[in-house]
C-alpha positions as CSV (number, residue, x, y, z in Angstrom):
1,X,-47.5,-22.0,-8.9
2,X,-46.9,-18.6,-10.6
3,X,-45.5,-17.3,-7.2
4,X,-43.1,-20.3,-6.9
5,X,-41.8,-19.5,-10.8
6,X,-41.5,-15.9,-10.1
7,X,-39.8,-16.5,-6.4
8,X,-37.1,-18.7,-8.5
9,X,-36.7,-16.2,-11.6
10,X,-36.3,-13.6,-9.0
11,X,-33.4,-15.9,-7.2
12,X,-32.1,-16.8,-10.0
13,X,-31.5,-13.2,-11.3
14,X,-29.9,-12.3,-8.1
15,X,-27.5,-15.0,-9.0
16,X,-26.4,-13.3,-11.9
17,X,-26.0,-10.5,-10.5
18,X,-23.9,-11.5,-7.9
19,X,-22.0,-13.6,-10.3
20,X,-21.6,-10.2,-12.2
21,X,-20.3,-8.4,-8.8
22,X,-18.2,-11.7,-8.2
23,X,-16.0,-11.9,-11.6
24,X,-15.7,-8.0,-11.0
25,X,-13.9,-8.9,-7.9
26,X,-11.8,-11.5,-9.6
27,X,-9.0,-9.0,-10.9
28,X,-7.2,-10.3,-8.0
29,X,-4.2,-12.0,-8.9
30,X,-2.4,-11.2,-6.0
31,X,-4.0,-13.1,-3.7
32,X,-1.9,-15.5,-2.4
33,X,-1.1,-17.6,1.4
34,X,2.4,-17.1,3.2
35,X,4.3,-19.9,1.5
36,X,2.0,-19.8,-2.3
37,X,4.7,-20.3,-4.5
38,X,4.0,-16.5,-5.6
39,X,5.7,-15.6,-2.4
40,X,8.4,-14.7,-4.2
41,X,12.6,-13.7,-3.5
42,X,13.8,-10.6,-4.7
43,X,16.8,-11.7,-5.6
44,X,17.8,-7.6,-7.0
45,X,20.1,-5.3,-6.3
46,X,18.5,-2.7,-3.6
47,X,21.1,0.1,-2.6
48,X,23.7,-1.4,-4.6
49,X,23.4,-4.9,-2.5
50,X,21.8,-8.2,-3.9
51,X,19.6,-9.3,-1.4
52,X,18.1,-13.1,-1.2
53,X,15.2,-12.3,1.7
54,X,11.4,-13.6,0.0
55,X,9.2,-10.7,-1.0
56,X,5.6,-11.5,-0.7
57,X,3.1,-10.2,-4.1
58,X,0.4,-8.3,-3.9
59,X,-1.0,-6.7,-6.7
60,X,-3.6,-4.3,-7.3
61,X,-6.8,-3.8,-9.7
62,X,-4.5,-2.7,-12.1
63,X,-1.8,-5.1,-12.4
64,X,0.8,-3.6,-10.4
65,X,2.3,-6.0,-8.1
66,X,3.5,-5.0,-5.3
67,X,6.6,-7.0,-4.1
68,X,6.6,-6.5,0.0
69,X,9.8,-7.2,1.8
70,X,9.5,-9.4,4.9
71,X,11.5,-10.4,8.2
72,X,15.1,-9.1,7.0
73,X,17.4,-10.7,9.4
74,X,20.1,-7.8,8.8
75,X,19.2,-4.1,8.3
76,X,22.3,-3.7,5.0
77,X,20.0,-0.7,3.8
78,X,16.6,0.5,5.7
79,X,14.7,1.6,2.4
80,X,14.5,-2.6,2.3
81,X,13.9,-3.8,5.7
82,X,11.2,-5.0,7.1
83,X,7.7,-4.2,5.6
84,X,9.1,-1.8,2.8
85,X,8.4,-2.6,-1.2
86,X,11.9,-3.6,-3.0
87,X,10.0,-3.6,-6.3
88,X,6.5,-3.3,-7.9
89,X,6.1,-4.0,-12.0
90,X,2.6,-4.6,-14.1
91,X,1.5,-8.0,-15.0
92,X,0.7,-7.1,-18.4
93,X,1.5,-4.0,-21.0
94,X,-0.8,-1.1,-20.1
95,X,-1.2,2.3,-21.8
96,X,0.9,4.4,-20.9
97,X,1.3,7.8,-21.9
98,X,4.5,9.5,-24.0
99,X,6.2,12.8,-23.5
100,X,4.3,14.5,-26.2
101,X,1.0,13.5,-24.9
102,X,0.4,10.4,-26.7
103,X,-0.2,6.9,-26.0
104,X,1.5,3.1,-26.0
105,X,1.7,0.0,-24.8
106,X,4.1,-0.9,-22.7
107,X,5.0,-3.2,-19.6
108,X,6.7,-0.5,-16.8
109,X,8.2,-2.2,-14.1
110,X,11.1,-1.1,-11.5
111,X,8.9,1.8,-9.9
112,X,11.1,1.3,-6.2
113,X,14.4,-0.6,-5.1
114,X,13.2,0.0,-1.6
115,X,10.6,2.2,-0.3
116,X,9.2,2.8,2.5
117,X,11.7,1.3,5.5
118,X,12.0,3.1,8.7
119,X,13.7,4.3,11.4
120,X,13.4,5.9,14.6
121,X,15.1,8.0,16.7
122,X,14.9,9.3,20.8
123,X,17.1,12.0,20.7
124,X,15.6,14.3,17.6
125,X,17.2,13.0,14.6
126,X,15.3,13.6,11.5
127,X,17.2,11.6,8.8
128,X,18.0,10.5,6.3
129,X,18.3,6.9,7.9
130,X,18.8,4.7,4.2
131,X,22.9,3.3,5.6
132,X,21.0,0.2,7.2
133,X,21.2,1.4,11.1
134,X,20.5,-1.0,13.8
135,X,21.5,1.1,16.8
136,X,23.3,3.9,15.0
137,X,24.1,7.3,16.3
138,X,24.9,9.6,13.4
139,X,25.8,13.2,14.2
140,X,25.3,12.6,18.0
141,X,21.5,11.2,16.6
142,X,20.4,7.8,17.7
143,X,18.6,5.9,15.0
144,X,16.9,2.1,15.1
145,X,15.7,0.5,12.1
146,X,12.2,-1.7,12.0
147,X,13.7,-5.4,11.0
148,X,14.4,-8.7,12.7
149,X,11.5,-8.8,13.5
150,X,10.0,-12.5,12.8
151,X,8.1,-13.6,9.9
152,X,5.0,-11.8,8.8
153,X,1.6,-13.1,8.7
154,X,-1.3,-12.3,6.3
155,X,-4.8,-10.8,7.8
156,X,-7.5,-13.2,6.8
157,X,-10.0,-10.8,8.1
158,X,-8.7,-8.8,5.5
159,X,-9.6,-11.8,2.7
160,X,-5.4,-11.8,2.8
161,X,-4.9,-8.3,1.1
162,X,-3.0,-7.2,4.2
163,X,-0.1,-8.5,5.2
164,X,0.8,-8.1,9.6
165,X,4.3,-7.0,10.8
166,X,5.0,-8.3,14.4
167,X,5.5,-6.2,17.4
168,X,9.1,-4.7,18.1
169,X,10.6,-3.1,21.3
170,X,12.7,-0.7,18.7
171,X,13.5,1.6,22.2
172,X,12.6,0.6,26.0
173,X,8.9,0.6,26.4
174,X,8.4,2.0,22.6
175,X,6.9,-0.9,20.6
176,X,6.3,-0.3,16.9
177,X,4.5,-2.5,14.4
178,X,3.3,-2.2,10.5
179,X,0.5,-3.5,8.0
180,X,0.7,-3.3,4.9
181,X,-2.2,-3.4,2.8
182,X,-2.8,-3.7,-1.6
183,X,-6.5,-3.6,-2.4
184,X,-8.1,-5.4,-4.9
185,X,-10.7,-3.0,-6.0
186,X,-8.2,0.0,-6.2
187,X,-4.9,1.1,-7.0
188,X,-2.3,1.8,-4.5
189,X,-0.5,0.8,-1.5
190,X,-0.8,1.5,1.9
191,X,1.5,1.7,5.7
192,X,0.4,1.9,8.6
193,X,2.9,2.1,11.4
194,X,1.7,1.5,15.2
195,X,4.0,2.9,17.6
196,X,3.0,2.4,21.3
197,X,4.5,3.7,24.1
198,X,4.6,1.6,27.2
199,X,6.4,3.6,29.9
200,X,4.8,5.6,33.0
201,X,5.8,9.0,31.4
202,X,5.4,10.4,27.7
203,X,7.8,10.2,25.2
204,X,8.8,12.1,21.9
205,X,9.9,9.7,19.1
206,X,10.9,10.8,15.1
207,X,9.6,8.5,12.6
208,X,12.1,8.5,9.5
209,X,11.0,7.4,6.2
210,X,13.6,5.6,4.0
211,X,13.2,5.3,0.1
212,X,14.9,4.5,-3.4
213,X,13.3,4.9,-6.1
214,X,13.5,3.2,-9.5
215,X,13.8,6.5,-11.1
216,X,17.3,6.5,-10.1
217,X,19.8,9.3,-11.0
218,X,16.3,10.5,-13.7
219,X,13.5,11.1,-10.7
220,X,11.9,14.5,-11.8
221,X,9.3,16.0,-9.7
222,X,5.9,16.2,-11.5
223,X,3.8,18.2,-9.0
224,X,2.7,18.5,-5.4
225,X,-0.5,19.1,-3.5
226,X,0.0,22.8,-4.0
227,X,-0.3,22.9,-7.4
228,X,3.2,23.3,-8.2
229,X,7.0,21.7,-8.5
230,X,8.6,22.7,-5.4
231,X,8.5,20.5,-2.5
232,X,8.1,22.2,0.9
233,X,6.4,20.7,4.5
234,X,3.2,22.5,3.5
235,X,2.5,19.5,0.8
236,X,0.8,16.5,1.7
237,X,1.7,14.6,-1.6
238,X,4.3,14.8,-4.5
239,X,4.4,12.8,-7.8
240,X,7.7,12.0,-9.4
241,X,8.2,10.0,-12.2
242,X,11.8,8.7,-14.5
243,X,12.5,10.9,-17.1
244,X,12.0,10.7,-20.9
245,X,14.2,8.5,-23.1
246,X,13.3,9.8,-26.3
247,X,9.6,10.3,-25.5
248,X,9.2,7.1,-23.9
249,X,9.6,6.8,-19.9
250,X,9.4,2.1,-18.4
251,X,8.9,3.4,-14.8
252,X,5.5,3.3,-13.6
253,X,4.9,7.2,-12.3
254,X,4.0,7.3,-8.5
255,X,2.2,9.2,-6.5
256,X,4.1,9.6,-2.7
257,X,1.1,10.6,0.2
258,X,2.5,11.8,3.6
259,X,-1.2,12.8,5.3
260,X,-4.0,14.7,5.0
261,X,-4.9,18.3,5.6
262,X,-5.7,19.6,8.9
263,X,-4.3,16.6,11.1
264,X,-2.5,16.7,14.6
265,X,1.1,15.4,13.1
266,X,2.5,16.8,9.3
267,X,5.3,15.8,7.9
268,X,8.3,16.8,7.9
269,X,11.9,18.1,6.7
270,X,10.3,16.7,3.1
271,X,13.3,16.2,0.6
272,X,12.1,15.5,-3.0
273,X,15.1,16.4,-5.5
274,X,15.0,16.6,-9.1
275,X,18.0,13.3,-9.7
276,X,17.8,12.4,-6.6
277,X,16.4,9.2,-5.6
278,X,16.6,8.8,-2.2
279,X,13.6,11.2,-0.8
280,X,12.5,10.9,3.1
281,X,10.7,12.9,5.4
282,X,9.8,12.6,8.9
283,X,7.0,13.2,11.9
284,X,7.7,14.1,15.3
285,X,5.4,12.2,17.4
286,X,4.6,13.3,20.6
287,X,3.1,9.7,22.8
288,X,1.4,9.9,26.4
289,X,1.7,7.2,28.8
290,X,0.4,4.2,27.2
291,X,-1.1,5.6,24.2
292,X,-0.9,4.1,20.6
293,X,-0.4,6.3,17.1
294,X,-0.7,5.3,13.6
295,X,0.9,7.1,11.1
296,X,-0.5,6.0,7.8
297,X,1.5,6.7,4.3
298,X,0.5,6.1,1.0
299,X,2.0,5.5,-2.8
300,X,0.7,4.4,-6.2
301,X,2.3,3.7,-9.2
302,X,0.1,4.6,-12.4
303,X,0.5,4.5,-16.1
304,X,0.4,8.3,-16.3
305,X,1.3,11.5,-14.5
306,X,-1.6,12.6,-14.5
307,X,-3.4,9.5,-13.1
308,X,-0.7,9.6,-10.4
309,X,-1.5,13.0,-9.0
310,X,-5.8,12.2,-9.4
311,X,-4.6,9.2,-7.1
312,X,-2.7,11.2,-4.8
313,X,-5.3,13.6,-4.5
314,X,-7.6,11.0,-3.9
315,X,-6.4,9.2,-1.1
316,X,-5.4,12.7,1.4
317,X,-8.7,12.0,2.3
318,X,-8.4,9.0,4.1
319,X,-11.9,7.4,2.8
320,X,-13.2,4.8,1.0
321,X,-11.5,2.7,0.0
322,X,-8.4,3.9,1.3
323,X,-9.3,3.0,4.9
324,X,-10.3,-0.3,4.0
325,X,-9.4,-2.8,6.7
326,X,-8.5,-0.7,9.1
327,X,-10.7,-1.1,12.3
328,X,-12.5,1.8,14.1
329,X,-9.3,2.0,16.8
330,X,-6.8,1.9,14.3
331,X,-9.1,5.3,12.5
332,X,-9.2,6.7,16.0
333,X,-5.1,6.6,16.2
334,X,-4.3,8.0,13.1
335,X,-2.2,11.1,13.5
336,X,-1.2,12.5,10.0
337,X,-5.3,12.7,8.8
338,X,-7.7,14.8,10.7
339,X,-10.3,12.4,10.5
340,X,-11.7,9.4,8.4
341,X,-15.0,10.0,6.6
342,X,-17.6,7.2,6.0
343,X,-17.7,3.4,7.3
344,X,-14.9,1.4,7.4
345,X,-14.7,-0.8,4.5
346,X,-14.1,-4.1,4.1
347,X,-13.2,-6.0,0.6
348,X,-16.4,-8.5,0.1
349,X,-16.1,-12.1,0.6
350,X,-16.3,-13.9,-3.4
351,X,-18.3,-17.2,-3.5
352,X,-16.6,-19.8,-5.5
353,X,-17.5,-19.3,-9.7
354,X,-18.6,-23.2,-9.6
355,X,-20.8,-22.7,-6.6
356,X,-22.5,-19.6,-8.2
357,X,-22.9,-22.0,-11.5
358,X,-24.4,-24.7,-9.4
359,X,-27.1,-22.5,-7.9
360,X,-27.8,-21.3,-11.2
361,X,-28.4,-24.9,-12.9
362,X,-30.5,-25.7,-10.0
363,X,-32.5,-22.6,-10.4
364,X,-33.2,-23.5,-14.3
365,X,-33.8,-26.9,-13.8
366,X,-36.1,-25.8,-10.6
367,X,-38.2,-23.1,-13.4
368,X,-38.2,-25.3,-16.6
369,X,-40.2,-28.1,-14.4
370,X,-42.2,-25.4,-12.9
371,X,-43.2,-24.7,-16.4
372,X,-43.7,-27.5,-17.3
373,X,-46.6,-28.7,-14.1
374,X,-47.8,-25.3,-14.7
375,X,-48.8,-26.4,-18.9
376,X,-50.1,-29.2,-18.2
């Protein structure tokens, strides 16, 4: 009998600590299916154009959500098409820190009107590509934008925290696809774009970033991976943020991560300018005969500069949780990391609160009759 009450004690602690990992987990508040009424429209001006397409919300473990574009039907502005974020605001005031090294409360909101759109080009072109192009040569450069491509679905492998971009022939026999992907347990948000190339011969193919920022005509540079302000293709990550009105700043600062040290593909032809918020960079990808590569970009928005840069720093890595739900090929075709470190990671499954409560009732009941055979 004493074995039986300390088997169910036991079980029943292990409940509660499972119930304590559980409600951990239940930050989540962007969890949400394709068609949740917190699938949501943007409705805002992006690159001086109000556009009507629904935005889908993710947010993250701090309250930043994430508004990500899908399907747009017509590429006005590529910063906005397809798989980019047209916005991303806290949930709640968080503390946020003031020119002069304090702190206050405050809800910042409007950290992107578009980031994160592509573009490709066959022919060398290197940007910028944010004029909505849909088959546009510029300069002699031939440039297609990732939209029009069909309605997105979310990865329920992925407990819904990615969100799947279908398959586009953006060239003859180059197909290109994207995930995009908030965790719950962690702070910023993730790309990765799949380019494949189908033909019988290699093929060389830019990949154009396109971005606006919510900074506007006040982006400032913070700092870079190398320590300084100055922007060049050695850095693999810059943090800008909307300068000071007064000593108060409502943008959320972000941290912008192009790849890690050491990897097969940098970026390049980086452009970060103090009041300048269009930035974009590129990588010149060189795909064999039937091969696949991933080129896998980053950005966080944080409630100080500091905290963006930690982030940024963070996530050059490629680890933890930062290569969460991403499957061992997907690791192996990464291009702009030199290699993933540890397991992959997946977010863990929650049991339902009531469920949990059940089992722990049952368990009581189970131990004060137990008890009670066992006094008598």
């Amino acid at each position: 009998m004493r074995l039986q009450l300390s088997c169910m004690l036991g079980a029943l602690v292990l409940s509660s600590g499972v119930w304590a990992d559980v409600t951990s987990l239940e930050k989540d508040r962007g969890h949400l299916q394709l068609g949740d009424k917190k699938s949501q429209t943007t409705g805002k001006q992006l690159n001086g154009v109000t556009r009507g397409f629904p935005a889908l919300s993710l947010i993250d473990d701090s309250g930043l959500d994430y508004q990500v574009l899908s399907d747009a039907g017509s590429s006005i502005a590529t910063s906005s098409d397809s798989g980019a974020v047209g916005e991303a605001s806290y949930t709640a005031a968080v503390t946020a820190t003031t020119m002069n090294g304090g702190t206050e409360q405050a809800t910042l909101e409007d950290a992107y009107d578009g980031y994160s759109g592509i573009c490709l080009s066959n022919n060398g072109g290197t940007g910028p590509c944010d004029a909505g192009l849909g088959g546009k040569s510029i300069n002699g450069f031939n440039y297609e934008a990732y939209f029009n491509n069909g309605p997105p679905t979310l990865d329920a492998s992925c407990s819904n925290r990615q969100i799947l971009f279908p398959s586009q022939s953006v060239y003859p026999n180059i197909v290109v696809s994207r995930k995009v992907f908030v965790p719950l347990n962690d702070e910023f948000i993730r790309w990765q774009t799949l380019i494949t190339n189908t033909s019988a011969s290699a093929a060389t193919i830019n990949l154009i970033t396109a971005n606006d920022l919510g900074s506007d005509a006040n982006t400032l540079i913070d700092r870079t991976s190398s320590g300084d302000a100055v922007v060049t293709d050695a850095d693999q990550w810059v943090t800008t943020f909307q300068n000071y009105s007064g000593v108060s700043t409502s943008d959320p600062r972000l941290a912008h991560v192009f790849g890690g040290p050491g990897a097969a593909v940098s970026a390049g032809g980086i452009s970060f300018t103090n009041g300048d918020d269009r930035p974009f960079w590129h990588y010149v990808l060189n795909i064999q005969s039937g091969q696949t590569v991933n080129v896998v970009t980053f950005s966080s928005g944080q409630p100080s500069r500091a905290d963006a840069a930690a982030k940024a720093a963070q996530l050059v890595a490629l680890s933890g949780n930062a290569a969460s739900c991403m499957s061992p090929a997907e690791l192996a075709q990464v291009v702009n990391y030199a290699a993933a470190a540890g397991p992959v990671n997946r977010d863990v499954p929650m049991m339902d609160r009531r469920v949990l409560l059940a089992v722990m009732g049952m368990l009581l009941a189970l131990g004060f009759v137990a008890l009670r055979r066992n006094s008598l």
